[in-house]
C-alpha positions as CSV (number, residue, x, y, z in Angstrom):
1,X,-22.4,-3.7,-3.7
2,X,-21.8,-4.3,-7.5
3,X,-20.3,-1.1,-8.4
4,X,-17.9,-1.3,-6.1
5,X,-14.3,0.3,-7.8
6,X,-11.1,-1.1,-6.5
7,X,-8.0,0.8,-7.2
8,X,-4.7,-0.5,-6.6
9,X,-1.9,2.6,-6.2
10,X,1.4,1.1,-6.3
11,X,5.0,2.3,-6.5
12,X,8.7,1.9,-4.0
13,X,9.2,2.5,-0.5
14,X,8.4,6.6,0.3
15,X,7.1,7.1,-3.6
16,X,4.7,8.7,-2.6
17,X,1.8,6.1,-2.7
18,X,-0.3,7.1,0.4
19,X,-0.4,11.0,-0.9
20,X,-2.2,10.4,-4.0
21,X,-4.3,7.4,-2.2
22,X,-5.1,10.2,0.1
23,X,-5.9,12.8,-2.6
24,X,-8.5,10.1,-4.3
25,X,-9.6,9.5,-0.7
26,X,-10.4,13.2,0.0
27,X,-12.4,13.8,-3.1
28,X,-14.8,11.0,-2.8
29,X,-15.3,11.9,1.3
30,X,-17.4,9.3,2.6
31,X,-17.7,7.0,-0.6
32,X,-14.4,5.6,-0.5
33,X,-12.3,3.0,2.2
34,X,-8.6,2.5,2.2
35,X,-7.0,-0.3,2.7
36,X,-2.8,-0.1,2.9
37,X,-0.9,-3.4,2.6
38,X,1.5,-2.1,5.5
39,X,-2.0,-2.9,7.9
40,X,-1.3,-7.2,6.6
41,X,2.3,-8.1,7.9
42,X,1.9,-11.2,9.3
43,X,2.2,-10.9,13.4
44,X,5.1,-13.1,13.7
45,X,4.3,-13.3,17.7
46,X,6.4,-16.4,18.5
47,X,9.0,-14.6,17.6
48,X,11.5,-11.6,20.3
49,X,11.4,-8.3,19.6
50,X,15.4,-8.9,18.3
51,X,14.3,-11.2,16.0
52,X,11.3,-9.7,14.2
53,X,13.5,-6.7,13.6
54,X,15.8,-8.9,11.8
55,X,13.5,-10.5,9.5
56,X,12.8,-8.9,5.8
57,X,10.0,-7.0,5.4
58,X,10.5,-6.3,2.2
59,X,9.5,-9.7,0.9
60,X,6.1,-10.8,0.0
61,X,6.7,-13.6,2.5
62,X,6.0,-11.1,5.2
63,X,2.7,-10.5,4.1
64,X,-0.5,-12.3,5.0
65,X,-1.8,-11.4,1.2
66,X,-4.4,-14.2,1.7
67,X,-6.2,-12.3,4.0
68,X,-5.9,-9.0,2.0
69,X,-7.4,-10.8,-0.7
70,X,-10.5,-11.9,1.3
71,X,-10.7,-8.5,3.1
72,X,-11.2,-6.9,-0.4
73,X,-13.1,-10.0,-2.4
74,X,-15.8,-9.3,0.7
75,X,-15.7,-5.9,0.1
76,X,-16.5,-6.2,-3.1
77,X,-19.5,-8.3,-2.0
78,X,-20.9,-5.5,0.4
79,X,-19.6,-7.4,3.6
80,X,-17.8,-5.0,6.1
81,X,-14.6,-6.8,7.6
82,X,-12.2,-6.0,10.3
83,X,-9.0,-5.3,9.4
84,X,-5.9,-5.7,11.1
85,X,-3.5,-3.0,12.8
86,X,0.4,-3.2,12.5
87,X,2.7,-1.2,15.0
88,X,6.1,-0.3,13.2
89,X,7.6,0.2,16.4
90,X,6.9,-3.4,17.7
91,X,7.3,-5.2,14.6
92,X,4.1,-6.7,15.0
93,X,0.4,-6.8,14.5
94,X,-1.3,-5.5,17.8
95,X,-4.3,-7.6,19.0
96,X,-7.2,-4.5,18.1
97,X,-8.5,-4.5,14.4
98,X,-10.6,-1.6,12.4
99,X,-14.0,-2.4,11.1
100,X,-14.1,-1.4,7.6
101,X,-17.6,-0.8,5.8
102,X,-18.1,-2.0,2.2
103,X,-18.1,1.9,-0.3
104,X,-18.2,2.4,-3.7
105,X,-14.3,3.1,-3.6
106,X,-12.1,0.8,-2.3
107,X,-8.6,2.1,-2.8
108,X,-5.8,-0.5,-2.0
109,X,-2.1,1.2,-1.5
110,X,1.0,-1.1,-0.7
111,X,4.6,-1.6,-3.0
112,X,3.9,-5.2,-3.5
113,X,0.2,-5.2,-4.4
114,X,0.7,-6.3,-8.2
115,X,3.3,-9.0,-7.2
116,X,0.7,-11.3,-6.8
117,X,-1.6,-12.3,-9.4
118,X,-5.3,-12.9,-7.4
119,X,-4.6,-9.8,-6.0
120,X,-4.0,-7.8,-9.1
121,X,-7.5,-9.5,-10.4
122,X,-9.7,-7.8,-8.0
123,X,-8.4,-4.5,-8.8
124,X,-10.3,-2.1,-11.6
125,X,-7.6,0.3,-11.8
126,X,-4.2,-0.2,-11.0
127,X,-2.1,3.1,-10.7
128,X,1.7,3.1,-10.2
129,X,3.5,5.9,-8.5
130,X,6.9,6.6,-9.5
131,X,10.0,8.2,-7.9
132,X,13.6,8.5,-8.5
133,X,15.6,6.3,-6.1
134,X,17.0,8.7,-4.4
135,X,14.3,11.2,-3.2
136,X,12.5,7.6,-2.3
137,X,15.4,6.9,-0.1
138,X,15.4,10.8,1.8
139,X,12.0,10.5,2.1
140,X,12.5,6.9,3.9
141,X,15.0,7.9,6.1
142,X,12.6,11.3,7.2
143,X,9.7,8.7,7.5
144,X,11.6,6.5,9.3
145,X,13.6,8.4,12.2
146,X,10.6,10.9,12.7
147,X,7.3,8.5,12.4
148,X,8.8,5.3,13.5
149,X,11.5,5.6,16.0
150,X,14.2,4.3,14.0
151,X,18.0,5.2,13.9
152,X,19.2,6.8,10.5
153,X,22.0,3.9,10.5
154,X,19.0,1.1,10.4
155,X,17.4,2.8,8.0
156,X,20.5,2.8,5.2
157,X,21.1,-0.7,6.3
158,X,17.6,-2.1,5.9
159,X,17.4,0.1,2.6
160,X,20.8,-1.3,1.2
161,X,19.7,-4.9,2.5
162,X,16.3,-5.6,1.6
163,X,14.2,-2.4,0.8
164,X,16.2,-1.8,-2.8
165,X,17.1,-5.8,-4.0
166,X,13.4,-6.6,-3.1
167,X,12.1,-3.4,-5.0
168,X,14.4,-4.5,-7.9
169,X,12.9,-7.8,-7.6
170,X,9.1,-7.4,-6.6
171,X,8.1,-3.9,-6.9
172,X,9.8,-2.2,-10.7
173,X,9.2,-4.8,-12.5
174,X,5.7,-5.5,-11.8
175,X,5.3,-1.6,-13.2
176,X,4.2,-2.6,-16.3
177,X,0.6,-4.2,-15.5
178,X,-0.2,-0.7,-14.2
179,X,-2.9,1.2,-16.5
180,X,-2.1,4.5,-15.5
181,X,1.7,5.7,-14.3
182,X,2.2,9.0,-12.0
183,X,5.8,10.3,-12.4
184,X,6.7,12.7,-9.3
185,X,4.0,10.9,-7.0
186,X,1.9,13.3,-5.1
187,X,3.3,16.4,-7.2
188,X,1.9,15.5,-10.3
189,X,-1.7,17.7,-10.2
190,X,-2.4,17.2,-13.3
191,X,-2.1,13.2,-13.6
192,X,-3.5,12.9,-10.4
193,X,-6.9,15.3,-11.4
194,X,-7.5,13.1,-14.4
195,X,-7.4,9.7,-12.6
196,X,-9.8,11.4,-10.1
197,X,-12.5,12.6,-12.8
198,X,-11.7,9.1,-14.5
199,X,-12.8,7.3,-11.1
200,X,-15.7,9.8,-11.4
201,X,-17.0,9.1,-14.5
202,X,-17.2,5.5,-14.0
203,X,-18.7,5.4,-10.3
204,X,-21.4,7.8,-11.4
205,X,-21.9,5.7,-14.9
């Protein structure tokens, strides 16, 4: 599959990311595959439950990015894959995968994703999502306690701990290799209707 686009939609924790992946999703209906990098946390299974809850996820250490890379590079070639499946409650990757057909849109979302530089390369359009700080960390804490079962107190820890020295670190200031920046995330219509009819334009070119 030659033509295949691959967008890369950055931004911090709860920016707002997986709303405007969605929204690209949505208007190319069966043409498009998403791939999050939250699915490619390494499984860390020799490790207690205790433990893995300790360890930072927030660090591109805690990533199996080599697999994400080959997941997309044979993508790109028009080879399906199977994808792995991450449980946020277990801290761990579960034993099932998704199979994942090759499309003309491949839309990768993830806050680290243009940390690393192979990575970065297979993306055609790389789109960063940004949020104040602190409607990222409201958002995070909602996420969190509702979606994942955790305690509010975790959530502030984890987010004073990891989430915002690791986004200082490996998230802002990898900002400026993005060609397109949303302000406001998923409430930006207009931004988010261009990028759409930009994605357009060159799929059906």
């Amino acid at each position: 599959m030659g033509n295949t686009i691959v967008i890369g939609v950055s931004g911090g924790s709860a920016s707002g990311k997986t709303t405007v992946a969605n929204r690209i999703k949505e208007s190319f209906m069966d043409n498009v595959e998403l791939l999050s990098q939250d699915f490619y946390y390494l499984p860390y299974d020799n490790l207690t439950f205790e433990e893995r809850v300790k360890l930072n996820y927030d660090h591109p250490n805690a990533l199996d990015t080599q697999r994400l890379i080959d997941d997309i590079s044979w993508l790109k070639e028009g080879k399906a894959i199977n994808r792995p499946v991450y449980s946020y409650t277990e801290y761990t990757r579960l034993s099932e995968t998704v199979l994942v057909k090759p499309s003309k849109v491949i839309i990768v979302e993830g806050f680290m994703i243009f940390e690393n530089v192979k990575l970065r390369q297979l993306m055609d359009i790389k789109i960063f999502v940004d949020t104040d700080a602190d409607e990222r960390l409201i958002r995070r804490i909602e996420r969190d306690v509702k979606e994942r079962g955790r305690t509010l107190e975790s959530v502030i820890n984890q987010y004073i701990t990891t989430v915002k020295p690791m986004h200082d670190q490996f998230v802002e200031p990898y900002k400026k290799y993005a060609d397109l920046i949303i302000p406001r995330g998923g409430l930006n219509e207009i931004a988010i209707d261009m990028l759409i009819h930009k994605i357009k334009s060159i799929v059906e070119g």
